[in-house]
Biopython code that builds the backbone (N, CA, C, O; Angstrom):
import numpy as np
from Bio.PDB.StructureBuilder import StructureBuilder

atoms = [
    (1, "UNK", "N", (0.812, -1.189, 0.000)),
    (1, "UNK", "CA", (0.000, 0.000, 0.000)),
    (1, "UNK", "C", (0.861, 1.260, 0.000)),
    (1, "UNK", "O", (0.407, 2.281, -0.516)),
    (2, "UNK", "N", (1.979, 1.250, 0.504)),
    (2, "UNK", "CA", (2.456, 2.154, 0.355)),
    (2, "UNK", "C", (3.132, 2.644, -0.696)),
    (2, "UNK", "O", (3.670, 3.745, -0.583)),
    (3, "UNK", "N", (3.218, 1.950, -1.838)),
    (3, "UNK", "CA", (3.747, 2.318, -3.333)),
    (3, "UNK", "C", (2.726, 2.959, -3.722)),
    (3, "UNK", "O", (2.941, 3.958, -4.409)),
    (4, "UNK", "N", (1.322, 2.592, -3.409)),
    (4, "UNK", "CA", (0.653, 3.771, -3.876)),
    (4, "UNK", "C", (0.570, 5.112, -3.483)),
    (4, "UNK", "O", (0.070, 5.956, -4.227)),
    (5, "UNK", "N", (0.975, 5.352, -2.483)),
    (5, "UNK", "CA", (1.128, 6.960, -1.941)),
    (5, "UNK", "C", (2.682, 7.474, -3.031)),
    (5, "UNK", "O", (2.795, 8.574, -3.573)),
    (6, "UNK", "N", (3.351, 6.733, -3.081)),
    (6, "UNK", "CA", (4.460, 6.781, -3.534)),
    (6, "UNK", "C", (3.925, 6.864, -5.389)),
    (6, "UNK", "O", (4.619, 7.312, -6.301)),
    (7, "UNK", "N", (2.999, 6.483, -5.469)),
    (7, "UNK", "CA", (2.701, 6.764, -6.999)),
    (7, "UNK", "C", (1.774, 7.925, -7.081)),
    (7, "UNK", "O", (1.994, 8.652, -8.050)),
    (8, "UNK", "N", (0.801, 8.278, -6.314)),
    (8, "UNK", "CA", (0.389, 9.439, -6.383)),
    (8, "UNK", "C", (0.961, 10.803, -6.195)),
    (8, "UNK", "O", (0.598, 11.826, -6.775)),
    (9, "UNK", "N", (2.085, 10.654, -5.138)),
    (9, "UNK", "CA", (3.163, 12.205, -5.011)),
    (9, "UNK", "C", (3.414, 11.806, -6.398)),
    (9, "UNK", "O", (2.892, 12.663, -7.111)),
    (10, "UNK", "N", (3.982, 10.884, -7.121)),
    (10, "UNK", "CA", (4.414, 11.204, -8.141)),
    (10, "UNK", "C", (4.035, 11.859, -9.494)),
    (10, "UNK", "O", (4.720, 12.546, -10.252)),
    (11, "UNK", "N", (2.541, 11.382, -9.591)),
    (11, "UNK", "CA", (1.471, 11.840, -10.708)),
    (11, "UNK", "C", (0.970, 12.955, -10.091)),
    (11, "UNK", "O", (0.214, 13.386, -10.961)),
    (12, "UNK", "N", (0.907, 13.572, -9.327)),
    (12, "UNK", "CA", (0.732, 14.971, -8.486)),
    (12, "UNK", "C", (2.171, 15.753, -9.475)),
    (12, "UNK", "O", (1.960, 16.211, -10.598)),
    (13, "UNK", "N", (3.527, 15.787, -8.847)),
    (13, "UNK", "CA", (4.610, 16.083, -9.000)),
    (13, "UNK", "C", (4.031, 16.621, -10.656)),
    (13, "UNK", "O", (3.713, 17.760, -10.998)),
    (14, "UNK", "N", (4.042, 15.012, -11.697)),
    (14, "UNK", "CA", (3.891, 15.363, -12.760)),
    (14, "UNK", "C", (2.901, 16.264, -13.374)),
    (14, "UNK", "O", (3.230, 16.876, -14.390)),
    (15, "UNK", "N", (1.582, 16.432, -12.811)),
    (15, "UNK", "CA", (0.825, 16.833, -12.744)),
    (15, "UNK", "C", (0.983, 19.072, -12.858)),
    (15, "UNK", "O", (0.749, 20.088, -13.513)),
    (16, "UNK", "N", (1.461, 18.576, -11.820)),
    (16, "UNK", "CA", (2.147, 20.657, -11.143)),
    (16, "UNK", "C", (3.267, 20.538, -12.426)),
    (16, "UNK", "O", (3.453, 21.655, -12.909)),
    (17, "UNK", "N", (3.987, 19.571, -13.040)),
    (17, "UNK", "CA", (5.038, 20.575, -13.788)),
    (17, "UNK", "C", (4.703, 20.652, -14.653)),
    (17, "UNK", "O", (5.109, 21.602, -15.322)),
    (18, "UNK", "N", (3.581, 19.565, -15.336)),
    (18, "UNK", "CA", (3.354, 20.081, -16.627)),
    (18, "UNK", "C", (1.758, 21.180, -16.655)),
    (18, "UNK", "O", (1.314, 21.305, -17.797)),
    (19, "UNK", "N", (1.246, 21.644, -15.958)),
    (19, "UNK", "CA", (0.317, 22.916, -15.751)),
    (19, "UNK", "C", (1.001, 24.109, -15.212)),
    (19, "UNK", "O", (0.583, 25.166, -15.684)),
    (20, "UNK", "N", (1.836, 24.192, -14.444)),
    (20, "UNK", "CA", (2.609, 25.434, -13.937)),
    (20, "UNK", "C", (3.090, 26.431, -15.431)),
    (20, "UNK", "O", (3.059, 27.662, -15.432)),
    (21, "UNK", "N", (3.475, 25.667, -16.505)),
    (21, "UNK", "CA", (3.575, 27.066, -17.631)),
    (21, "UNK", "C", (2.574, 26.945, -18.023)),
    (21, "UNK", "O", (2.744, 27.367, -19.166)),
    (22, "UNK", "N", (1.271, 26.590, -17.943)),
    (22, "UNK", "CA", (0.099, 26.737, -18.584)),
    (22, "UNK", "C", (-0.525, 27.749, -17.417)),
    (22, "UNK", "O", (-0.615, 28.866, -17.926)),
    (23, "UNK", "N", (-0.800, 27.759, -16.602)),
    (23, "UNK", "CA", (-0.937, 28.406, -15.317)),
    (23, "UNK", "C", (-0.179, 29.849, -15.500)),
    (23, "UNK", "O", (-0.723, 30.866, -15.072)),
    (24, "UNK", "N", (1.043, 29.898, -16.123)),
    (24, "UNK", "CA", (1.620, 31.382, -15.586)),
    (24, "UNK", "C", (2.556, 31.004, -14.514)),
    (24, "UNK", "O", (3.264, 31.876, -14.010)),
    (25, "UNK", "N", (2.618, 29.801, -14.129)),
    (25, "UNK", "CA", (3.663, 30.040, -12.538)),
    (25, "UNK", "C", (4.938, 29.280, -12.919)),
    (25, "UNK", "O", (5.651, 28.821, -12.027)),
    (26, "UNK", "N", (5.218, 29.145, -14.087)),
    (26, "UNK", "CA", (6.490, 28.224, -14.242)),
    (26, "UNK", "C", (7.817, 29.417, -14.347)),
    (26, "UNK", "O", (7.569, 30.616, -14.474)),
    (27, "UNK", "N", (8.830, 29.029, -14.292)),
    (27, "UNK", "CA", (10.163, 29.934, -14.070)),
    (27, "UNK", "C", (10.156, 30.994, -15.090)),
    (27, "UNK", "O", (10.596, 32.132, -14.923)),
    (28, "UNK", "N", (9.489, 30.410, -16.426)),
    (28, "UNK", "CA", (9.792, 31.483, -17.660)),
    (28, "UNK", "C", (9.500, 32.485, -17.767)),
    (28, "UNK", "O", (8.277, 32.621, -17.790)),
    (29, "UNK", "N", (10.022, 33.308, -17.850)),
    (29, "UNK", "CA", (10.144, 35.027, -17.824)),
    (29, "UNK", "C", (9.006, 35.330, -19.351)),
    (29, "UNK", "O", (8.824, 36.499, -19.690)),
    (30, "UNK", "N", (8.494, 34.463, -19.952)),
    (30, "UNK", "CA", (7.905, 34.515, -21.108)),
    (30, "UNK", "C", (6.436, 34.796, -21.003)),
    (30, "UNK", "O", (5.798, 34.015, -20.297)),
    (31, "UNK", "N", (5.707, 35.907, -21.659)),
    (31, "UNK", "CA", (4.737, 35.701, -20.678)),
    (31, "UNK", "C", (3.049, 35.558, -22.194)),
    (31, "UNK", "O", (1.843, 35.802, -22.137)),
    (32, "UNK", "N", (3.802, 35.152, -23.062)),
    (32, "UNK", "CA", (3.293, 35.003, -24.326)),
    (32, "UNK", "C", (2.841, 33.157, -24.436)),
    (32, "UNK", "O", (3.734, 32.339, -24.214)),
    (33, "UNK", "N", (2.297, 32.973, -24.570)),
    (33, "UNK", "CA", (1.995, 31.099, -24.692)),
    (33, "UNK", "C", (1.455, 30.337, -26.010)),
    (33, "UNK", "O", (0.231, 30.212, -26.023)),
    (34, "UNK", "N", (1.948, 29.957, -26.805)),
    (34, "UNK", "CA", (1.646, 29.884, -27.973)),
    (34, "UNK", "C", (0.352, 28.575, -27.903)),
    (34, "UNK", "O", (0.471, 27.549, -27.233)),
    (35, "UNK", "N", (-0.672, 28.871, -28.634)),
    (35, "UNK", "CA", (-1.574, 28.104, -28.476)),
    (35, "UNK", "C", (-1.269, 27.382, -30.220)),
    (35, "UNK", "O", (-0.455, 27.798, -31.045)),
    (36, "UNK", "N", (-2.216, 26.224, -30.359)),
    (36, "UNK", "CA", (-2.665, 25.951, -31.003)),
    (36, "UNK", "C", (-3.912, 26.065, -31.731)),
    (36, "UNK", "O", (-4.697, 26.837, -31.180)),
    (37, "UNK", "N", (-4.374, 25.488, -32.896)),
    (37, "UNK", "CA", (-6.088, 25.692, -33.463)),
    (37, "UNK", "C", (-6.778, 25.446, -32.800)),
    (37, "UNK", "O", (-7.802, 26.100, -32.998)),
    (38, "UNK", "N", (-6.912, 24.269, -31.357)),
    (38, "UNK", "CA", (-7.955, 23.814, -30.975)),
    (38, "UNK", "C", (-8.255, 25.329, -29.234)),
    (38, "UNK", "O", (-9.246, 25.415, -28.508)),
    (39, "UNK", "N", (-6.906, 26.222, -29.190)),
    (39, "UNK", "CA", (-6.891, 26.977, -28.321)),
    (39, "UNK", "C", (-5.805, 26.492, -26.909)),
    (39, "UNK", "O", (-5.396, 27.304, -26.079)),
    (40, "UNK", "N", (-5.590, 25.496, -26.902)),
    (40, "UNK", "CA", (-4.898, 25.147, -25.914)),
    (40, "UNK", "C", (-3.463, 25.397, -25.827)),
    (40, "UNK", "O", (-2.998, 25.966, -26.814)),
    (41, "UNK", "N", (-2.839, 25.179, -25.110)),
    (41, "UNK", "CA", (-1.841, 25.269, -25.016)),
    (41, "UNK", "C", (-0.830, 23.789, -25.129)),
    (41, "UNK", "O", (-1.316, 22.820, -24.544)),
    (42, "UNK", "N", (0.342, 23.589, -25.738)),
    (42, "UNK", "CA", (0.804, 22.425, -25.968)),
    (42, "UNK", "C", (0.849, 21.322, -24.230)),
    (42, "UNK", "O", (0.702, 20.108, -24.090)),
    (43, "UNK", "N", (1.126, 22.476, -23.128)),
    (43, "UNK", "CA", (1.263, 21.447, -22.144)),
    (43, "UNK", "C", (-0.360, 21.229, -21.612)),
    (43, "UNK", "O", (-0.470, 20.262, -20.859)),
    (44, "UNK", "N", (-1.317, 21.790, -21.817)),
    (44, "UNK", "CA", (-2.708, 21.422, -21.593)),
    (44, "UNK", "C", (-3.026, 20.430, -22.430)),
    (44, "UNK", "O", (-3.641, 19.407, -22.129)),
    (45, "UNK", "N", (-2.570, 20.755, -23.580)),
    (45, "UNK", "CA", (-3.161, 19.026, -24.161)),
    (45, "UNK", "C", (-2.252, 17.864, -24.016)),
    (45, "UNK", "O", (-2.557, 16.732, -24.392)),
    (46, "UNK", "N", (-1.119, 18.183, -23.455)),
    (46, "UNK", "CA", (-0.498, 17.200, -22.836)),
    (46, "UNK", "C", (-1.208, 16.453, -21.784)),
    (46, "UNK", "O", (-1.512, 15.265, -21.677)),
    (47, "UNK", "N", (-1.394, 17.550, -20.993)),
    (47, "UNK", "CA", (-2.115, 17.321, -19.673)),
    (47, "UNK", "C", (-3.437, 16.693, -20.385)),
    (47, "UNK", "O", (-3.274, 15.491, -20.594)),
    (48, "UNK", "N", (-4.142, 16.966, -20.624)),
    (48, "UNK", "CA", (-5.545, 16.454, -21.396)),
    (48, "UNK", "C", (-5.283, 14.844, -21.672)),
    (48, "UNK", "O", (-6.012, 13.912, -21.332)),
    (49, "UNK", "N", (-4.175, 14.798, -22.305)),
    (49, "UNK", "CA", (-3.632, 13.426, -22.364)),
    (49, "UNK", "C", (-3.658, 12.032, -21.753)),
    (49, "UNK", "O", (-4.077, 10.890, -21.943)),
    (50, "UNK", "N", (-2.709, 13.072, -20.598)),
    (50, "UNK", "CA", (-1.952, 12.185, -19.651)),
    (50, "UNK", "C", (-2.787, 11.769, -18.479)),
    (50, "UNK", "O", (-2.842, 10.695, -17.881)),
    (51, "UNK", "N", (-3.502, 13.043, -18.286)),
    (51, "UNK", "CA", (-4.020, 12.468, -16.839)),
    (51, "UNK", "C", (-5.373, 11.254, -16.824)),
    (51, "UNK", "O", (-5.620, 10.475, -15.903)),
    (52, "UNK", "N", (-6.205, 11.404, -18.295)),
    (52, "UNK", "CA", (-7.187, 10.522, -18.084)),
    (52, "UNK", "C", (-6.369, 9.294, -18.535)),
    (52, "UNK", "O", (-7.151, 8.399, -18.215)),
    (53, "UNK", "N", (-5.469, 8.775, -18.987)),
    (53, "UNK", "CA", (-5.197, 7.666, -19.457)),
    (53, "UNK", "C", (-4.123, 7.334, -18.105)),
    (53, "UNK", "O", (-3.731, 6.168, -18.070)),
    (54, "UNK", "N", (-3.709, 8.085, -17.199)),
    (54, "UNK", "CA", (-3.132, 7.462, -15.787)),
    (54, "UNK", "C", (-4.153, 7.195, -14.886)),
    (54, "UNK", "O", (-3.832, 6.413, -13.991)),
    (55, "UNK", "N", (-5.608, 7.734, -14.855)),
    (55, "UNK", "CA", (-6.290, 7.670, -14.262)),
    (55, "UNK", "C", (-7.021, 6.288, -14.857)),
    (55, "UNK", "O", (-7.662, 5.752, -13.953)),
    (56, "UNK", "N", (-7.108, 5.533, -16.168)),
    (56, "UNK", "CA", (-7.769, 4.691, -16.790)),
    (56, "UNK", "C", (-7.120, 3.702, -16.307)),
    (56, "UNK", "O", (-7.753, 2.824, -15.720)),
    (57, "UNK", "N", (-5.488, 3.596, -16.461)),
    (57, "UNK", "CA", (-4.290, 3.102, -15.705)),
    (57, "UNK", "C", (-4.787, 2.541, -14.699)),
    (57, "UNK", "O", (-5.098, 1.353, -14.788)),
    (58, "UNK", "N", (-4.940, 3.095, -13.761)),
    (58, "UNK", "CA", (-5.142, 3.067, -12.053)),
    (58, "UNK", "C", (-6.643, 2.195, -12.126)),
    (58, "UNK", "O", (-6.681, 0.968, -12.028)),
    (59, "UNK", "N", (-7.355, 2.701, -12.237)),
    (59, "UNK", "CA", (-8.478, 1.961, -12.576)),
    (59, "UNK", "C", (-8.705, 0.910, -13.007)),
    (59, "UNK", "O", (-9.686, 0.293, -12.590)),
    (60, "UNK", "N", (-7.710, 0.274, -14.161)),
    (60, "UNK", "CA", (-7.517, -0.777, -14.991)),
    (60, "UNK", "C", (-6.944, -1.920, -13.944)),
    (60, "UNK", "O", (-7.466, -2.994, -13.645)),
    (61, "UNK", "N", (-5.575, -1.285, -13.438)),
    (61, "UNK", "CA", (-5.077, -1.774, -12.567)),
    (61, "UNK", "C", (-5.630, -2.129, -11.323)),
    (61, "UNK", "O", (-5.081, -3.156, -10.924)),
    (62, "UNK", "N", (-6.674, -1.625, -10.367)),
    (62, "UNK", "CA", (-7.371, -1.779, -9.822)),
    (62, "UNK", "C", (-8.289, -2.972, -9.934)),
    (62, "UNK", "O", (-8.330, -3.632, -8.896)),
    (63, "UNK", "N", (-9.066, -3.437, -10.966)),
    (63, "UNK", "CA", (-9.890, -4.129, -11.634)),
    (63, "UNK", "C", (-9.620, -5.120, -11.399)),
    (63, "UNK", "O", (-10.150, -6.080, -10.840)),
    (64, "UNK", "N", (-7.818, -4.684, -12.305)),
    (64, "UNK", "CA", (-7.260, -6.612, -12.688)),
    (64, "UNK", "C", (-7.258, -7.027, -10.868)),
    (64, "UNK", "O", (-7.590, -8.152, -10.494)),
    (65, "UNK", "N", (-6.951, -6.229, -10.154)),
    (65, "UNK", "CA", (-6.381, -6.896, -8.674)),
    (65, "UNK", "C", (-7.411, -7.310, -7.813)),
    (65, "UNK", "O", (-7.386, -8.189, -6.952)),
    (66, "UNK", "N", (-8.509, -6.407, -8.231)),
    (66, "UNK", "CA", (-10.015, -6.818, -7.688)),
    (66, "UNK", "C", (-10.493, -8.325, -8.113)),
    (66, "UNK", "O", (-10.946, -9.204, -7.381)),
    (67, "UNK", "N", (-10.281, -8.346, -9.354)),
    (67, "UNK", "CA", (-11.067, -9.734, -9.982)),
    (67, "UNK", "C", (-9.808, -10.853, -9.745)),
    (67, "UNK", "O", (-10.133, -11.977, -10.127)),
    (68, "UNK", "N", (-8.580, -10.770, -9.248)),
    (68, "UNK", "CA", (-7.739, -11.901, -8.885)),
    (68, "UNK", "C", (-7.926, -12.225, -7.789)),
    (68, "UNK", "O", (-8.000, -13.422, -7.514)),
    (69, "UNK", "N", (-8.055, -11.266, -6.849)),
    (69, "UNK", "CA", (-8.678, -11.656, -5.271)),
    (69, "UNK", "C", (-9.772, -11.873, -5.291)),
    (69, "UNK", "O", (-10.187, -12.098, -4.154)),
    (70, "UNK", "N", (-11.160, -11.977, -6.689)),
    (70, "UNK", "CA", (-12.149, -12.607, -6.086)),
    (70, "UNK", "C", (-12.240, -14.495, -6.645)),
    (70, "UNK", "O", (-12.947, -15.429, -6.267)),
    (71, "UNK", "N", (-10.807, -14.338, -8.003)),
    (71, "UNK", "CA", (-10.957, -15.500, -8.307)),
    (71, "UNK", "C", (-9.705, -16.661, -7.172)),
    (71, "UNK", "O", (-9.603, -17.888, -7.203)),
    (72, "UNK", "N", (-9.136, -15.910, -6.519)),
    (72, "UNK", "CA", (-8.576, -16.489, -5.595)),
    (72, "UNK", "C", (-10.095, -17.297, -4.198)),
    (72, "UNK", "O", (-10.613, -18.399, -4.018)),
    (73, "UNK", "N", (-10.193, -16.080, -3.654)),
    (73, "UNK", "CA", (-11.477, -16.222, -3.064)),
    (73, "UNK", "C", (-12.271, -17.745, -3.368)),
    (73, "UNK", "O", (-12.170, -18.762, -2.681)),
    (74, "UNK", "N", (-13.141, -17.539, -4.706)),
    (74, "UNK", "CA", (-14.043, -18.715, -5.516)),
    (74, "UNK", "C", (-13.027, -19.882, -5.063)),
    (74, "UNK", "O", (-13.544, -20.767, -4.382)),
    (75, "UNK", "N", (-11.763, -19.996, -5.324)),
    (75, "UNK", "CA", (-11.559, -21.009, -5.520)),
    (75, "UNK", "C", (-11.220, -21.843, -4.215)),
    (75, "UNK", "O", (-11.131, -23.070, -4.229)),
    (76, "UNK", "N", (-11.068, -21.187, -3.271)),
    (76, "UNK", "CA", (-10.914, -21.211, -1.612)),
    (76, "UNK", "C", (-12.459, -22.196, -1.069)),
    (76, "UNK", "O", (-12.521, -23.381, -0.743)),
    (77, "UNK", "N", (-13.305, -21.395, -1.128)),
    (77, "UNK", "CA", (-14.502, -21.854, -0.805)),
    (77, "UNK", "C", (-15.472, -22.616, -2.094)),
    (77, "UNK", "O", (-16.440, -23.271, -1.708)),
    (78, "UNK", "N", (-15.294, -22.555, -3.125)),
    (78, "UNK", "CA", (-15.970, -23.420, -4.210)),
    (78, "UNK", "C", (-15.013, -24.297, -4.528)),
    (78, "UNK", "O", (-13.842, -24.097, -4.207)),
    (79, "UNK", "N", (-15.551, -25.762, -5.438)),
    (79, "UNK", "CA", (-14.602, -26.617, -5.776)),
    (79, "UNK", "C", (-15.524, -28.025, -5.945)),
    (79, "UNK", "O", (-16.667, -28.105, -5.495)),
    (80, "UNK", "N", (-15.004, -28.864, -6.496)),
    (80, "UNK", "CA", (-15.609, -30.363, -6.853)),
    (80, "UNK", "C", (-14.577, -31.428, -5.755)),
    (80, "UNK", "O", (-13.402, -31.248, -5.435)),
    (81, "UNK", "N", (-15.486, -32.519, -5.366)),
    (81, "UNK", "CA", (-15.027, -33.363, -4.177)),
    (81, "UNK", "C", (-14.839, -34.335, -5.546)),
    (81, "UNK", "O", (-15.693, -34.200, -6.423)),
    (82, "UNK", "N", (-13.633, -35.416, -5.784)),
    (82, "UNK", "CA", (-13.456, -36.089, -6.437)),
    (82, "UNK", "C", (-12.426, -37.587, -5.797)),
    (82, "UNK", "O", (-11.275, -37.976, -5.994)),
    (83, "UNK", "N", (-13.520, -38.038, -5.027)),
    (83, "UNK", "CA", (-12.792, -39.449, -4.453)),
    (83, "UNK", "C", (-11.693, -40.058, -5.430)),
    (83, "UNK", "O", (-10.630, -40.396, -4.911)),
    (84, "UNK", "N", (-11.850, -40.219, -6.731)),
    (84, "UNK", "CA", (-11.414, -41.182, -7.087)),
    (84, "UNK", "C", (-9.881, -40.859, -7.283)),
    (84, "UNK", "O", (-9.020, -41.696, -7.557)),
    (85, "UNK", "N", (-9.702, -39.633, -7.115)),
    (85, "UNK", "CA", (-8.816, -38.769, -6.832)),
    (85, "UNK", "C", (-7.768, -38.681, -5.792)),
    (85, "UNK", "O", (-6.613, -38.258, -5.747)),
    (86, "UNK", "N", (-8.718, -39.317, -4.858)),
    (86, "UNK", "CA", (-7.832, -39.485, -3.426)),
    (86, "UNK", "C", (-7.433, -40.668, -3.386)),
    (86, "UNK", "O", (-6.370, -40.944, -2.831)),
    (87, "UNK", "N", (-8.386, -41.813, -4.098)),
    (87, "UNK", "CA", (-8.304, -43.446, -3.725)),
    (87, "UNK", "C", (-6.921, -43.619, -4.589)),
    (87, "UNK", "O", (-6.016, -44.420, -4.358)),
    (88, "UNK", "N", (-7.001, -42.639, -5.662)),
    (88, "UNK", "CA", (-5.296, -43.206, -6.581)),
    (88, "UNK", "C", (-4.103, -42.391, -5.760)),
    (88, "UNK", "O", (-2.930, -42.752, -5.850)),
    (89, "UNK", "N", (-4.519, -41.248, -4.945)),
    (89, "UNK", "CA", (-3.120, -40.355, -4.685)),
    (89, "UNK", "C", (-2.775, -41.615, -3.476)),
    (89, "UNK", "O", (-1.565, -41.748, -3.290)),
    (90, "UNK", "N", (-3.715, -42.596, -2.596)),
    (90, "UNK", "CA", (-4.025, -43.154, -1.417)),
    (90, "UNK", "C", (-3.041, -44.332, -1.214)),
    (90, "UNK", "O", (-2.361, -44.657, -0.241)),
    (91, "UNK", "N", (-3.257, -45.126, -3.056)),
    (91, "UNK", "CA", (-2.347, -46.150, -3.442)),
    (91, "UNK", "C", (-0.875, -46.053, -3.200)),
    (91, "UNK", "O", (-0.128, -46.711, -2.477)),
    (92, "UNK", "N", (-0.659, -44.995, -4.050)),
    (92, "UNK", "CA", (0.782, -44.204, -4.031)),
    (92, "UNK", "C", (1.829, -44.289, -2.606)),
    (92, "UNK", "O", (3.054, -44.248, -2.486)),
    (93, "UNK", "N", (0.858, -44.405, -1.759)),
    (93, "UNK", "CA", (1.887, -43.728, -0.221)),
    (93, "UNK", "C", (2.569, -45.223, -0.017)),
    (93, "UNK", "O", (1.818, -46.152, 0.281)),
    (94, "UNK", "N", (3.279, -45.342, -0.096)),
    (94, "UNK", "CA", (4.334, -46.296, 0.375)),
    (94, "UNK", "C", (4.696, -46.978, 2.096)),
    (94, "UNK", "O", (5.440, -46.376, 2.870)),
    (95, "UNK", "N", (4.174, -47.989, 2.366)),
    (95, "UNK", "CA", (4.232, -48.074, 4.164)),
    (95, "UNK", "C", (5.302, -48.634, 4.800)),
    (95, "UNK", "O", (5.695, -49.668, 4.260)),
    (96, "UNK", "N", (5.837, -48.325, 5.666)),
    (96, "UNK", "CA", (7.114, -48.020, 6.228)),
    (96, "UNK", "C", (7.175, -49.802, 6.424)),
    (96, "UNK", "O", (6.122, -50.339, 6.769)),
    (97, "UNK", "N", (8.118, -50.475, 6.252)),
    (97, "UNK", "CA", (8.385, -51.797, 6.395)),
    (97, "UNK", "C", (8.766, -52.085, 7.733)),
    (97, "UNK", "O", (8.462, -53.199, 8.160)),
    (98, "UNK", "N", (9.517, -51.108, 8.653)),
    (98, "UNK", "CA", (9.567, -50.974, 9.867)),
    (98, "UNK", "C", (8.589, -50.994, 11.238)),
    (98, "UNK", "O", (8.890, -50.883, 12.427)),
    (99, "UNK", "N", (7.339, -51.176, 10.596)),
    (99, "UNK", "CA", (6.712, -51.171, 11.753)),
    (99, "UNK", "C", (6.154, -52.665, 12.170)),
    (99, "UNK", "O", (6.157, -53.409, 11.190)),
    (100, "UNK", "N", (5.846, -53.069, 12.948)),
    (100, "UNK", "CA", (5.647, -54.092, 13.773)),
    (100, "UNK", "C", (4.591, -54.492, 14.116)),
    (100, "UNK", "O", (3.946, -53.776, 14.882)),
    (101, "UNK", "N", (4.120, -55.567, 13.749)),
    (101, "UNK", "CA", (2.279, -55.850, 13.600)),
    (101, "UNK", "C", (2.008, -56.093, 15.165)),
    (101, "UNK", "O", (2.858, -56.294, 16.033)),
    (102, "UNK", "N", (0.493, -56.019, 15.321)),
    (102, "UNK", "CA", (0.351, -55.946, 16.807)),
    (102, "UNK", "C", (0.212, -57.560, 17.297)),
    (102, "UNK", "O", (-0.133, -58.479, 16.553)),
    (103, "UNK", "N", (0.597, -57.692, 18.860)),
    (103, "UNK", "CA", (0.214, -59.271, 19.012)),
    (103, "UNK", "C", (-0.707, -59.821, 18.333)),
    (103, "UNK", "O", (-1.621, -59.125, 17.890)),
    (104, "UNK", "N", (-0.668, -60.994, 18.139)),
    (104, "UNK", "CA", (-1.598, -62.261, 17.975)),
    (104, "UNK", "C", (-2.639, -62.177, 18.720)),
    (104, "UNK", "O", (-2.479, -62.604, 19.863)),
    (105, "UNK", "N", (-3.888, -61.677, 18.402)),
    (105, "UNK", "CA", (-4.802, -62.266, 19.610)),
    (105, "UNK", "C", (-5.007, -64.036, 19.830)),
    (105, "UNK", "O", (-4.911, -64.863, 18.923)),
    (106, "UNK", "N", (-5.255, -64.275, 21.015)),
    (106, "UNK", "CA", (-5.730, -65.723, 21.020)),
    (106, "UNK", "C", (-7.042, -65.908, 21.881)),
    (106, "UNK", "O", (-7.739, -65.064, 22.445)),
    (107, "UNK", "N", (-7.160, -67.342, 21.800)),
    (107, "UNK", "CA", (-8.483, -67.713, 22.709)),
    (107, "UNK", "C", (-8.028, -67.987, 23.978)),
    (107, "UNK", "O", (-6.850, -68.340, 24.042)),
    (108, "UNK", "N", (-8.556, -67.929, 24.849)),
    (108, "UNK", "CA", (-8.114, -68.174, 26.292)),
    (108, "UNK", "C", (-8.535, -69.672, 26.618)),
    (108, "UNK", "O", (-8.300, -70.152, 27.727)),
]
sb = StructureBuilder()
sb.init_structure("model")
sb.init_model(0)
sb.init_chain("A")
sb.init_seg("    ")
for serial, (resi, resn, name, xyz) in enumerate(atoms, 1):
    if name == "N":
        sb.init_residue(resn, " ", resi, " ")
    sb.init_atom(name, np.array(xyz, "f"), 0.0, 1.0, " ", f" {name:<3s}", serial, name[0])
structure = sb.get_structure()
């Protein structure tokens, strides 16, 4: 859990540097911003970009981890009982030649 705090300062971080010259607050003494046809500015449609497809990201990612912990889950508590399964693994076990049969009972 904590890589995710560690991934959000980071998409934050990215976030502030690429809007700060769209904003006016970045270092450049420039105070002219060249837009494009659609009006934006090159780092706004960057931004336009980036952030819904990190956010689709996260989400995506989310999903896959949701639906592995529920197919983990299913398979915990659901399942097929298959004796015949056990009666062959049952054969298999090998019995220790070392052990020692119990007395003889007799008649008195």
């Amino acid at each position: 859990m904590a890589g995710c705090g560690v991934l959000v300062l980071l998409l934050a971080m990215a976030l502030q540097s690429l809007l700060e010259p769209a904003l006016g607050q970045g270092g450049s003494t420039s105070t002219v911003i060249p837009t494009t046809a659609s009006g934006l500015t090159e780092s706004e449609r960057l931004a336009a970009i980036i952030v819904p497809s990190l956010v689709g990201g996260l989400l995506l990612i989310g999903l896959l981890i949701f639906g592995a912990l529920k197919v983990r889950e299913r398979r915990q508590t659901e399942g097929t009982y298959r004796p015949s399964s056990e009666e062959q693994a049952g054969a298999r076990v090998v019995t220790n030649a070392n052990l020692q049969l119990p007395p003889e009972e007799r008649l008195i």
